[in-house]
N, C-alpha and C positions, 0 to 999 in steps of 0.2 A: 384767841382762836383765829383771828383775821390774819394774825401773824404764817399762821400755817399758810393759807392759801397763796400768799408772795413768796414761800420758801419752794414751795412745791412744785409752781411753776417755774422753776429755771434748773431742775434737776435733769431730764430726760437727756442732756449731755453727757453727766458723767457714767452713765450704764457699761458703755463700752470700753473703758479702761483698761490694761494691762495689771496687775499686781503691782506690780512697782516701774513707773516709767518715766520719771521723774518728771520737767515742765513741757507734756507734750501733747496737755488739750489746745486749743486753739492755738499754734505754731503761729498763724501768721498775723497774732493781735499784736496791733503795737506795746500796747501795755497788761499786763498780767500781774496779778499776786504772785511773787516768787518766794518767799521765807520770814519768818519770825525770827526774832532775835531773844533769845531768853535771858537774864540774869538770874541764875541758880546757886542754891547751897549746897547741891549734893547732885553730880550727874547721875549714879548710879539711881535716885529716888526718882529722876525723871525719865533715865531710861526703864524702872521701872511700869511708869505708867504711860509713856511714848510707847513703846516697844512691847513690853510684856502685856499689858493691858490691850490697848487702844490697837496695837497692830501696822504701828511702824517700823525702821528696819534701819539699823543705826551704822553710821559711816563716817569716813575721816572726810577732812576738807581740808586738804594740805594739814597744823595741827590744831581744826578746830571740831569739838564730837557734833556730827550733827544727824540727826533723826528724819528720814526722806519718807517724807508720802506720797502719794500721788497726787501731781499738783503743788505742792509744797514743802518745804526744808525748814526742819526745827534748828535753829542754828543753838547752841546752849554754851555759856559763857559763866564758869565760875567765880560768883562774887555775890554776896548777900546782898537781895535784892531790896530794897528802899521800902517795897511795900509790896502788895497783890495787884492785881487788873482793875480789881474794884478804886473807886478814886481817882482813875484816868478815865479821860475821853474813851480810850479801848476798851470797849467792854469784852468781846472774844470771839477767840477761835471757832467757824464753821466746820463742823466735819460733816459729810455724807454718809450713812452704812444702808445697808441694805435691811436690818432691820434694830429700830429705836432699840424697843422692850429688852432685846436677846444683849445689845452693847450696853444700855443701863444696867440692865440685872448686873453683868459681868464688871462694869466698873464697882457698884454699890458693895459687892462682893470682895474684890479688895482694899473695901475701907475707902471709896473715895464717894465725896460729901458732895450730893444732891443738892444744887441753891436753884432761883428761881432766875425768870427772863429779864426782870426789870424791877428797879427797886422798889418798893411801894412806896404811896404818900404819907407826910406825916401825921400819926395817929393812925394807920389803918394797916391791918396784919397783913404780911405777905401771903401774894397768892400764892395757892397749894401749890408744892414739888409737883413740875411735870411728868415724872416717870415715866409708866407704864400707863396712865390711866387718862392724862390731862389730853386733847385734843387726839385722842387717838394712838396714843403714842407714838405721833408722827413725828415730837422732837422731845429734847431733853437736857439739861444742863448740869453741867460737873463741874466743881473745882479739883484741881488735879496740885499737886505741890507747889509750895510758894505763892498757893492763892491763885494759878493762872485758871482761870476762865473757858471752859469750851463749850459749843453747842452741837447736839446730835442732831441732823436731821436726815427724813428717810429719802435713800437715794430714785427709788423709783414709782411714782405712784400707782403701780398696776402691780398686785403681788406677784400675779403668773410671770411677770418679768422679773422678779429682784434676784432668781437663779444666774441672770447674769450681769448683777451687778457687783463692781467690786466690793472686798473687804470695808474696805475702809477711804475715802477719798479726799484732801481740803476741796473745800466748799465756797465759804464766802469769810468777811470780815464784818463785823459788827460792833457799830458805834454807839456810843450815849453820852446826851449833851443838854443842856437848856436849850440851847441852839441848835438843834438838832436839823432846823431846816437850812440855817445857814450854812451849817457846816456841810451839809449833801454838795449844797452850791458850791462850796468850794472844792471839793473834791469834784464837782462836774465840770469845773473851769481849769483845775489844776491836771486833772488827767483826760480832757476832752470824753468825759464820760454824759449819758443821754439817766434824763429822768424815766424812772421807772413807773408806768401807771398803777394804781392803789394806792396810793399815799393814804392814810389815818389820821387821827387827830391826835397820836403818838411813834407813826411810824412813818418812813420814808426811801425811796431806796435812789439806787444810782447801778447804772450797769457800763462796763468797761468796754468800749468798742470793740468788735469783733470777738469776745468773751459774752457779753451780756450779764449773769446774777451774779453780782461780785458784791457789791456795797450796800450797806443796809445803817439805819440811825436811828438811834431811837432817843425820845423822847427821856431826860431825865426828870423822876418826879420823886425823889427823896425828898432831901431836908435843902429848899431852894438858897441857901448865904454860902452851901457850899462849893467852894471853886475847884475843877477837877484840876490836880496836880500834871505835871510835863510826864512823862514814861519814862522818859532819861532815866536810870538808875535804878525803875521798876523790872516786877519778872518780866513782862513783856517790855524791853527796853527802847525795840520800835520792829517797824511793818516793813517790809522789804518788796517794792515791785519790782518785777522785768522790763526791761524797757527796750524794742529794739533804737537803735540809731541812736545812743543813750544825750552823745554831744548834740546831736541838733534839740534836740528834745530839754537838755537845761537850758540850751541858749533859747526857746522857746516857751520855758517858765518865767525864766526872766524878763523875758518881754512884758507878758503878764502880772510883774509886778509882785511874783513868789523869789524870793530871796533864797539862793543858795548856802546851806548854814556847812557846807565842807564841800567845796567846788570838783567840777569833774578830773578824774583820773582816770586814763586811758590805762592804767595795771594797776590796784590797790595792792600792793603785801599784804594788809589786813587780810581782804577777799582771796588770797591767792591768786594776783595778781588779773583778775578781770576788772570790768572798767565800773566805776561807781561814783557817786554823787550822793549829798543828802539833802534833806529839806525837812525844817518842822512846819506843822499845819496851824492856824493862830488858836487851837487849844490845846496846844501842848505834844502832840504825837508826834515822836519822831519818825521820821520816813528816808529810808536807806533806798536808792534808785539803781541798779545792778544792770551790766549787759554783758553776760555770758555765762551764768546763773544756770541756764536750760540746757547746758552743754556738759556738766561735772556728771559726773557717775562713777 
């Protein structure tokens, strides 16, 4: 339930959003969440629950299909994924709506499987499905094909305002780790990002300069021997930031002593020729760094 109160407070941003505008809240952060990267068996299965469900709106990218919401780009890449979200460090997708209960229902409706926020310990049942009932129905979790992972939460906390909030919004990213506080720490030295106050005895956040509620870790308390797997190869195969000034920005990871694992390109072909770079984080998540990402439509 503590979990609500740190999701809640960093919402009053996305209210005023356009329907579909693609990365044009906080313009002048240096770093932003820009896209996922999916490995999929079936685009049609995930434009069904991207698009037909969830309420995204599916587009070319030079020839790759990719699913734009506001705030963020499903990029989708056909090839039988390794595994689900579950297993990696990545635990999932934030979404924003205006309201939990009405986007629950409507997922559960077409068959998509209600799991919980965090695994439980071993020997002890998982906490109840959050749906409609669990802290208000202020948030909610889906898995959606191929095991990916997503989190509903509500965009506005004043109901007399959620008339004008958007559809459907990306939100944040959410981690799970043993290491869970370490890992915050590196994501706050690798993106010059500020500790977020409330920290828990299973939870922890990080906010992206000039963006604020971006990053979130949680606490892994399954079965402790086991080691979360790389993404590489998973549905979520990795996380994709914006980055303005992308070249001084790796020459300034590397300072830092983060290793570039596919050095900067001023044009990727892959990307459709905007400028990118990558990096893995030291548990396994791959991170694709983009600049010019905010500019496609």
């Amino acid at each position: 339930m503590r979990t609500a109160i740190f999701v809640l407070a960093g919402l009053s941003s996305v209210a005023a959003l356009p329907a579909f505008a693609q990365l044009v809240s906080h313009p002048d952060a240096p770093v932003r969440v820009g896209h996922y990267h999916l490995n999929v068996t079936s685009v049609e299965a995930h434009k069904k629950f991207w698009v037909g469900t969830l309420g995204g709106k599916a587009m070319k990218f030079g020839g790759i299909d990719v699913i734009e919401f506001p705030d963020a780009f499903i990029f989708l890449h056909v090839q039988k994924p390794a595994g689900p979200t579950r297993g990696t460090a990545f635990d999932h997708i934030g979404f924003a709506v205006p309201s939990v209960p009405a986007m629950a229902a409507k997922l559960a409706a077409a068959g998509y499987k209600e799991t919980t926020s965090r695994e439980p310990k071993p020997g002890e049942p998982p906490p109840a499905a959050s749906g409609t009932s669990a802290v208000y129905g202020r948030f909610a979790y889906f898995l959606g094909p191929d095991g990916v992972k997503i989190e509903l939460v509500t965009s506005d906390q004043k109901a007399g305002d959620q008339k004008d909030a958007p559809p459907i919004v990306a939100h944040h990213i959410h981690f799970i780790n043993k290491q869970y506080v370490e890992m915050q720490q590196w994501y706050m030295k690798a993106f010059n990002a500020t500790l977020r106050p409330g920290q828990t005895d299973f939870f922890i956040g990080a906010d992206l300069p000039g963006v604020g509620y971006s990053l979130n870790f949680f606490r892994w308390e399954g079965d402790q021997s086991i080691t979360h797997v790389p993404t590489a190869g998973r549905v979520v195969d990795h996380v994709g930031f914006e980055v303005k000034n992308l070249e001084a920005f790796c020459k300034a990871l590397e300072a830092k002593g983060i290793k570039l694992t596919r050095p900067y390109k001023k044009k990727d072909p892959a990307m459709n020729n905007i400028a990118t770079a990558t990096i893995v984080d030291p548990w396994g998540v791959s991170i694709e760094l983009t600049e010019g990402l905010d500019k496609i439509n």
